[in-house]
N, C-alpha and C positions, 0 to 999 in steps of 0.2 A: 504494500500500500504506500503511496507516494501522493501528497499534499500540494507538489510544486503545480501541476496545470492548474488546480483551483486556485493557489495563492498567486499566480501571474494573472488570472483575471481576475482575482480582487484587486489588485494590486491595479487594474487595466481601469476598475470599474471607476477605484480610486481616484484615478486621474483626471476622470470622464468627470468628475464631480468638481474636481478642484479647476477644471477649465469650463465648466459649467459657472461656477461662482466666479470665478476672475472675469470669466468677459459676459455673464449674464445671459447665455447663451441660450438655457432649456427653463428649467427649476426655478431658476432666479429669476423669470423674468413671467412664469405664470405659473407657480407650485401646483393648483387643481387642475387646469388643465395639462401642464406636462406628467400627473399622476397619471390621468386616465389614458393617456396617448400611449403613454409606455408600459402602464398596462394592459392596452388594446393589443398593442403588437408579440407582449411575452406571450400574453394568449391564443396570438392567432400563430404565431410561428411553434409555440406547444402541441399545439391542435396539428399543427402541419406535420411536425417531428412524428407523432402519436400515429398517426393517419400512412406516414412512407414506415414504419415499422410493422402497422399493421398488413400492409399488404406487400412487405419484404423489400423492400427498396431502400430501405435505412438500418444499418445495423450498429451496432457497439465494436470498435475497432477495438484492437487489443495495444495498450501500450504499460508502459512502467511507471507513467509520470501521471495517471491518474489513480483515483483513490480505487477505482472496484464497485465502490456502493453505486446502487441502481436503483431509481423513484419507479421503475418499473421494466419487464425487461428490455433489455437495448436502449434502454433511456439512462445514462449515466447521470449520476449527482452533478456532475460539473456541466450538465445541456443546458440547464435554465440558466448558470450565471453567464455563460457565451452567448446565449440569447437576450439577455437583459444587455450585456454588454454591446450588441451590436444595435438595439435598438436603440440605446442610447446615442450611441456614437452618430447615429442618423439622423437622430433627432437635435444633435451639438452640432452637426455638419450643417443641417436645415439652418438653425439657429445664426451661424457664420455666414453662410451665404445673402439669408436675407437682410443680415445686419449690412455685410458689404454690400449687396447692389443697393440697397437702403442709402449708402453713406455716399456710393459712388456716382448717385443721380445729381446728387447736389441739389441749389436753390432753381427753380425754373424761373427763366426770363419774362 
């Protein structure tokens, strides 16, 4: 059993948070609605995970650097925090983007 893939995505999640608060990016800038958006998405890509397992298209790969434990089978412990992690990161990306083209339209003439 090895700890390290889950502790480099907390460690991911981590960052996603601290560059969330520095530039205001998700969280900071609408806490209930970036709840439910990042909720909507763990859930729908859970469901999606759930659904290619179900019908053998997704399976649990075998390495060392995860823990083992499984929320069900082929569903490793560490799915949900990669999941969480990427939807955030989408949702920090969204955040950048619209803040840039936002800043880079400037005052209209």
């Amino acid at each position: 059993m090895s700890l390290l893939y889950l502790g480099a995505l907390l460690v991911a999640l981590a960052g996603m948070v601290i560059l969330d608060r520095r530039f205001g990016l998700f969280f900071w800038r609408s806490a209930a609605r970036a709840a439910i958006v990042l909720a909507g998405g763990l859930l729908f890509f859970l469901i999606w995970d759930l659904q290619g397992i179900r019908f053998g298209i997704f399976f649990r790969g075998e390495t060392a650097f995860m823990t083992g434990w499984q929320w069900a089978p082929n569903l490793p412990l560490e799915e949900p925090f990669f999941l969480l992690l990427l939807c955030y990161l989408a949702m920090n990306l969204y955040g950048l983007a619209t803040r840039s083209l936002s800043s880079s339209k400037g005052p209209s003439s």
